[in-house]
C-alpha positions in Angstrom: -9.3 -88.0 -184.6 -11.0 -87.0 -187.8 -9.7 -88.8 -191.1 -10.8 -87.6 -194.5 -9.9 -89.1 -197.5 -10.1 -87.0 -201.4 -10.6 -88.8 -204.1 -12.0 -87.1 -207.8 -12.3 -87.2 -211.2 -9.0 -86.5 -212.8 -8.0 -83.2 -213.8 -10.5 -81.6 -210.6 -7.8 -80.8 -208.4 -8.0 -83.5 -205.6 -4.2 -83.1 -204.3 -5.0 -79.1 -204.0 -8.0 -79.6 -202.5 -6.8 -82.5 -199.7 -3.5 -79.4 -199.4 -5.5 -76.8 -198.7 -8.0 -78.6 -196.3 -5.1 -79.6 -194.0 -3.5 -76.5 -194.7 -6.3 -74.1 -193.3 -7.4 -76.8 -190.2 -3.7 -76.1 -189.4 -4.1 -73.0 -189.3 -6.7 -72.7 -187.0 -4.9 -75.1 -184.4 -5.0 -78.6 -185.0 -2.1 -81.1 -185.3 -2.7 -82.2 -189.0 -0.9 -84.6 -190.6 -1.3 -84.9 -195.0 -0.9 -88.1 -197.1 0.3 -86.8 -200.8 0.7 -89.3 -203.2 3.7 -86.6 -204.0 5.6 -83.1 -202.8 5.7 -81.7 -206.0 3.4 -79.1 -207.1 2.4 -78.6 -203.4 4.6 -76.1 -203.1 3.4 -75.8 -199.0 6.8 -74.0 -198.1 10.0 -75.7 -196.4 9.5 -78.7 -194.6 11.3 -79.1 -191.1 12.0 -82.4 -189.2 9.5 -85.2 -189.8 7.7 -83.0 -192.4 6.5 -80.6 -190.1 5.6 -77.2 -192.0 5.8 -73.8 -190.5 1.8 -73.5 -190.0 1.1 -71.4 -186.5 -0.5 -71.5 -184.8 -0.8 -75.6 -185.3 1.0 -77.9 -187.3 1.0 -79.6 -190.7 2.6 -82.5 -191.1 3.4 -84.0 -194.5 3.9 -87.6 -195.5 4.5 -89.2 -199.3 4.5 -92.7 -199.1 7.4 -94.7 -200.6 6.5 -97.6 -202.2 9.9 -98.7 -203.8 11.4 -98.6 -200.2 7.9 -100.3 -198.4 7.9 -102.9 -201.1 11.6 -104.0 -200.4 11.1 -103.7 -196.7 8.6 -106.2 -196.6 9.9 -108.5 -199.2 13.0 -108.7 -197.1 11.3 -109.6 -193.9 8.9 -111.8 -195.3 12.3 -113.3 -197.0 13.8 -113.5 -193.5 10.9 -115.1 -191.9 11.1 -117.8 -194.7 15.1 -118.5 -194.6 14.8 -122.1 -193.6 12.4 -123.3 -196.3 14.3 -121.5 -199.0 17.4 -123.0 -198.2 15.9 -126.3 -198.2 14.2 -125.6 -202.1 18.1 -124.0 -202.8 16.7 -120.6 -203.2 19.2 -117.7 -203.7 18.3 -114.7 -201.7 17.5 -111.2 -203.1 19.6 -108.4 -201.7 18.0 -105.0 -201.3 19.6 -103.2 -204.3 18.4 -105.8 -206.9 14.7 -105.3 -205.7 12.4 -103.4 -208.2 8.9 -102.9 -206.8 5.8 -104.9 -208.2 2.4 -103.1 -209.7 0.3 -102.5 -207.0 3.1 -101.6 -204.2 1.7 -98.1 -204.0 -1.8 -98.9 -203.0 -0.3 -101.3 -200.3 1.9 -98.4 -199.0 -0.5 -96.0 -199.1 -2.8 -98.1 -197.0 0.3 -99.0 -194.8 0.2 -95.3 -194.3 -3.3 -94.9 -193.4 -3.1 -97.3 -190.9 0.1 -95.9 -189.5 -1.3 -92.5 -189.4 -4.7 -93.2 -187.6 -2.1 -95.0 -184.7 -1.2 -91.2 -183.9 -2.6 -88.8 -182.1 -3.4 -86.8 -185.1 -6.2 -83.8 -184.8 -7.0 -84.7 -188.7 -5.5 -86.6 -191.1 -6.2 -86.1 -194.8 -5.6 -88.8 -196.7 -4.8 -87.8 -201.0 -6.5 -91.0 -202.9 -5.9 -91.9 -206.5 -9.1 -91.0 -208.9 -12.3 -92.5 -208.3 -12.1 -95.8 -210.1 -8.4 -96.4 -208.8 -9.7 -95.2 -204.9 -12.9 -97.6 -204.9 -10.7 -100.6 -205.4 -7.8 -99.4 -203.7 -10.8 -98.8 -200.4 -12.2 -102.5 -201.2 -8.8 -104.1 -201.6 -8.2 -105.0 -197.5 -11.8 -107.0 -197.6 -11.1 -108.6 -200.5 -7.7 -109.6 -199.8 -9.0 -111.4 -195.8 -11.3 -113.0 -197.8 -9.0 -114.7 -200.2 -6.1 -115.1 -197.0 -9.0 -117.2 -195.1 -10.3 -119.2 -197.8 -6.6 -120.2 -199.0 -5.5 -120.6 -195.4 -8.4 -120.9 -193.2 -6.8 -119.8 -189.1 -9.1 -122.9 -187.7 -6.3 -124.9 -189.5 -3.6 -123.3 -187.2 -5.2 -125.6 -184.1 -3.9 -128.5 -186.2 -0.4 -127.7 -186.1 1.1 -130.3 -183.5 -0.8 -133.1 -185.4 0.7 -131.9 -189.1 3.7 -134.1 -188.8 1.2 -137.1 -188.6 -1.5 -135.7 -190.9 1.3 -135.5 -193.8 2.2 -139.0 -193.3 -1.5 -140.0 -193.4 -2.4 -137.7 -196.5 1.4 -138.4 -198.1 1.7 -134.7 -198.8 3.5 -131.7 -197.2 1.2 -129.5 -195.4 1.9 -126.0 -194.8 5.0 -124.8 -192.8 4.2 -123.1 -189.4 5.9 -119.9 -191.0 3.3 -119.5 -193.6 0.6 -119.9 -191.1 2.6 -117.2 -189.2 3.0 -115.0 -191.6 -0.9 -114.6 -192.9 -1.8 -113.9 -189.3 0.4 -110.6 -189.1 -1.4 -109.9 -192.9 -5.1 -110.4 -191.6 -4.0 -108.1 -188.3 -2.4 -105.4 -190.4 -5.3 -105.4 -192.9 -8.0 -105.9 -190.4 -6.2 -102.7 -189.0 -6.9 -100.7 -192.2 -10.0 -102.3 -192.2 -10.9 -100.7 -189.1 -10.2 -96.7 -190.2 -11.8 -96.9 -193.6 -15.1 -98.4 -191.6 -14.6 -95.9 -188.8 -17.3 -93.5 -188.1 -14.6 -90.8 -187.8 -13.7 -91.5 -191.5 -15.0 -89.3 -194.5 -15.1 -90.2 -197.8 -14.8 -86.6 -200.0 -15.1 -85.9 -203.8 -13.7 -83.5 -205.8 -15.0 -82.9 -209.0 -15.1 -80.1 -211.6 -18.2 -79.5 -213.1 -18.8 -80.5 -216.7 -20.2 -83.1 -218.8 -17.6 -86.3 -216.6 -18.7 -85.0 -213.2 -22.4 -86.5 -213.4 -20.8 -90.0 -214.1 -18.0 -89.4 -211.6 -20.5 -88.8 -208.8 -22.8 -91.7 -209.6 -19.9 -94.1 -210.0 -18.6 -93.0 -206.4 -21.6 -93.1 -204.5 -23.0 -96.4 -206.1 -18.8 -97.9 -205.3 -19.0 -96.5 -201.9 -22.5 -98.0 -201.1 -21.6 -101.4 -202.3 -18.7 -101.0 -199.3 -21.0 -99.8 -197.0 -19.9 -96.6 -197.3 -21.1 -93.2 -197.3 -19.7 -90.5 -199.8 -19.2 -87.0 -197.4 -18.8 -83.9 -198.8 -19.0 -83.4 -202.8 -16.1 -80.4 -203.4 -17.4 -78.7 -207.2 -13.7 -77.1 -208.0 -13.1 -74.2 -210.3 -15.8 -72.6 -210.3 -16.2 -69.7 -212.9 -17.5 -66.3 -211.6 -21.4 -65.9 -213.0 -21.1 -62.1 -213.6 -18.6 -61.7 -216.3 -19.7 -59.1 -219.0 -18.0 -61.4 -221.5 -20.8 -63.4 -223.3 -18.1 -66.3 -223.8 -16.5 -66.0 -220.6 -20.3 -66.0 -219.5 -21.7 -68.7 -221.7 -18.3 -71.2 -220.1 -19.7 -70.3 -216.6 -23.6 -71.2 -217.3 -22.7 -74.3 -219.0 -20.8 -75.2 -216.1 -23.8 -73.6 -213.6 -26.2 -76.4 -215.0 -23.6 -78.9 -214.5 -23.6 -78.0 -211.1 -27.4 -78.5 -210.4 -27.3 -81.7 -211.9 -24.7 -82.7 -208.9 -26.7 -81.0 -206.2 -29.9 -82.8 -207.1 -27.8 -86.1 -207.3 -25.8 -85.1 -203.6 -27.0 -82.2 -201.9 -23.9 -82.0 -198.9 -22.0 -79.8 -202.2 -19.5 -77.1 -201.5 -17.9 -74.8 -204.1 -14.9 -73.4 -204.5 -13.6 -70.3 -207.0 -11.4 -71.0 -210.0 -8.0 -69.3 -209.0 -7.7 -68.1 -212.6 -4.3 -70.2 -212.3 -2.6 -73.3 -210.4 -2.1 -72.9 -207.2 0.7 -70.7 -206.5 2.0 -71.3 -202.3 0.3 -71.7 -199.7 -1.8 -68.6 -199.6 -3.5 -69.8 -202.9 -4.3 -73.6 -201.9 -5.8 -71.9 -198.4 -8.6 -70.3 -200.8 -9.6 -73.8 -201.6 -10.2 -75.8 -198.3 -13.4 -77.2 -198.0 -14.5 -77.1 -194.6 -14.6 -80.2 -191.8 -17.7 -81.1 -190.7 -19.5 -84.1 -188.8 -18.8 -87.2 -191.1 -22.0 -88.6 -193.0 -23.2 -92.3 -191.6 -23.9 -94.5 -194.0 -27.2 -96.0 -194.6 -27.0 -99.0 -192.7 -27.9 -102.6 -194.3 -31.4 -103.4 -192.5 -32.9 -106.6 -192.1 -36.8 -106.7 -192.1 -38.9 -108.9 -190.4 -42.3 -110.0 -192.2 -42.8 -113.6 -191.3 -45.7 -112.9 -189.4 -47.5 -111.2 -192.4 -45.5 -112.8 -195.5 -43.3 -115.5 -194.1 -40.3 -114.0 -195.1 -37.4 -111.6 -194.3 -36.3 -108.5 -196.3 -32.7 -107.9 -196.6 -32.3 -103.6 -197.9 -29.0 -103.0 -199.4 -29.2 -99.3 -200.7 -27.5 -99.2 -204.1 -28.3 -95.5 -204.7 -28.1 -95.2 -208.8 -28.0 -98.9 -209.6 -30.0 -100.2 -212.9 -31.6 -103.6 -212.8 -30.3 -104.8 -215.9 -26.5 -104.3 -214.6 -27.4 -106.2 -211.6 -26.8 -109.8 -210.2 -26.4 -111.8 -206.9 -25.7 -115.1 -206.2 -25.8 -117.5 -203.2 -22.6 -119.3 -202.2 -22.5 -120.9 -198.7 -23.1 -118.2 -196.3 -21.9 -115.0 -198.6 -24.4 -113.0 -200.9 -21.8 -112.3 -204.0 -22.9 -109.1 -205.7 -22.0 -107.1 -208.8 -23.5 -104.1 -209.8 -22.0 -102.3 -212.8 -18.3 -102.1 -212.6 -18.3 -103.4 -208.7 -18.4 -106.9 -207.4 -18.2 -107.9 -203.7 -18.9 -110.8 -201.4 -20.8 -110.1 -198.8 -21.1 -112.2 -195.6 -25.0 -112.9 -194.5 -26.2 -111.6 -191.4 -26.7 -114.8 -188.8 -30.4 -114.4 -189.0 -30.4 -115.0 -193.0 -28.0 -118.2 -193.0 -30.6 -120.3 -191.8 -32.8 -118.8 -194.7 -32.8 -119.6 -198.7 -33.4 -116.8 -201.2 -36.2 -116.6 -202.6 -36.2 -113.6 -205.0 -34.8 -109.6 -205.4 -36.3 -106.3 -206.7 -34.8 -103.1 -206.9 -37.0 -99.9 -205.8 -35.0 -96.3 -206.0 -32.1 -98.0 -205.2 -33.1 -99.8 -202.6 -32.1 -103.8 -203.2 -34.3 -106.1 -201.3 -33.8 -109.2 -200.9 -36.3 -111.7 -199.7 -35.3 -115.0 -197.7 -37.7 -117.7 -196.5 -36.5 -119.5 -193.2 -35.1 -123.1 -193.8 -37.7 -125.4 -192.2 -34.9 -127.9 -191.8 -32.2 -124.8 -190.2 -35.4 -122.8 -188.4 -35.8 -123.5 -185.2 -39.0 -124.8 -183.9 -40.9 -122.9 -182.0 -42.5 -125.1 -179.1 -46.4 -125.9 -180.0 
């Protein structure tokens, strides 16, 4: 199963793009299933049972998540699970037609959707994300929220469970209810599933962007959010692209101007594919088939490598390849066995490799985007090699 997932700059086209991409790979044969943030505007034909669209000689399938109805689905459950100690605190339950979604319920059913969606047997899945800024965090949001569910309810605690009754006499306060405990380990397995497809080699990030003067910053802010993940940024989709032959020196002038744009972004990413302004919005299917961009082998990201130079220097080099990050919007900081980094707009705890735990920093430089981070083994953590 291949999974891409289209993000862009606003305005670029992303939904028309992620359309026509399942559209045509249906076309040529393969069960495809497409995650729209909405129908409208689509305009792929009728849909049939379980969204399938008339595509020959494969099959399209669309999806548009529901938040309202995810959000009140869970909420009910997790109200269900937690009957007893509401009733003790005299809660009065919520019924399902009082619920109003929360901010935020959308990027949790989308992701729900994701992971629901690589369980299948799907050829592709193409995945519509929000704009750039909005897809970075929405992409980094199952990390960060594990992190915060094991530092607020660490599982080693679980083990402790028969004992709690005595422990809260001892410590004269309530600990946590069995439920709770319950409860954020389906969370962790349901995001460590989601997890698991956006870090899947079989997992593409793409971009869509139209090229002008917000592009250059566009591409740059994806590939430096991406990298930060661990990431690698696929395919880089310039949409609406102006013919270069008009005998109209305005109509001409529009298309250089947008040219130059353009060799801005393939010096920055050179995997770049373009595809022809339609003169119009896409009108049916026929139109949004004229801009697929095609599926290749997904991109592997540059992996996080770990040098060795104790036997020259007496260190260890940690490379974490920022491509695009300036040194004077960079910082990290040592906590415990995490490396907490923020570069620009993007923060993230990272978790050391084992070899570096036993290790204390001992300084950074940044070479072409290339972070390297040196670490000098803890005598007292080292251990000794026999004399």
């Amino acid at each position: 199963m291949r999974i891409i997932l289209v993000t862009g700059a606003g305005g670029a086209g992303r939904a028309s793009v992620a359309a026509g991409t399942a559209l045509a790979e249906a076309r040529s044969g393969r069960r495809v299933l497409l995650v729209a943030e909405e129908a409208r505007g689509l305009d792929l034909g009728p849909a049939g049972p379980d969204g399938l669209l008339a595509t020959a000689p494969g099959s399209l399938h669309l999806l548009v998540p529901d938040p309202a109805a995810d959000f009140r689905h869970e909420f009910l459950a997790l109200q269900a699970r937690s009957a007893t100690a509401l009733d003790l605190l005299g809660a009065a339950p919520f019924e399902d037609a009082e619920l109003t979604e929360l901010p935020g319920s959308g990027q949790v059913a989308l992701l729900r959707a994701i992971r629901d969606a690589a369980a299948d047997d799907w050829d592709l899945v193409v995945v519509e994300l929000p704009p750039v800024r909005e897809a970075l965090a929405l992409l980094a949001l199952p990390a960060q929220l594990r992190r915060y569910l094991r530092r607020l309810l660490p599982p080693e605690r679980q083990a402790a469970r028969a004992l709690r009754p005595m422990l809260a006499q001892l410590a004269g306060v309530p600990l946590p209810a069995q439920w709770l405990y319950e409860t954020t380990a389906r969370w962790e397995t349901e995001l460590a599933a989601v997890q698991d497809v956006i870090d899947s080699p079989h997992t593409a990030v793409r971009l869509v962007l139209a090229p002008g003067p917000a592009a250059e910053d566009a591409l740059r802010t994806a590939r430096l959010g991406l990298a930060l993940q661990g990431l690698a940024l696929d395919t880089v989709v310039a949409n609406q692209m102006l013919p270069a032959d008009s005998p109209d020196p305005w109509f001409a002038g529009l298309a250089a101007e947008q040219h130059k744009h353009l060799a801005a972004l393939r010096a920055l990413h050179p995997a770049l594919h373009e595809l022809p302004h339609l003169g119009r919005a896409p009108r049916g299917a026929e139109d949004l088939v004229l801009l697929a961009a095609p599926v290749g082998e997904p991109t592997a990201p540059t992996p996080w490598t770990v040098e060795d130079r104790r036997d020259t220097d007496g260190i260890l080099v940690w490379h974490v390849p920022l491509p695009g990050a300036v040194k004077d919007r960079l910082s990290l900081v040592r906590r415990g066995d995490e490396l907490l980094l923020a570069v620009g707009p993007f923060r993230r705890a990272v978790p050391l490799p084992p070899v570096l735990r036993r290790c204390t920093v001992t300084g950074a430089g940044l070479v072409d985007g290339d972070l390297r981070i040196r670490f000098a083994p803890d005598p007292g953590l080292w251990p000794r090699t026999a004399p």
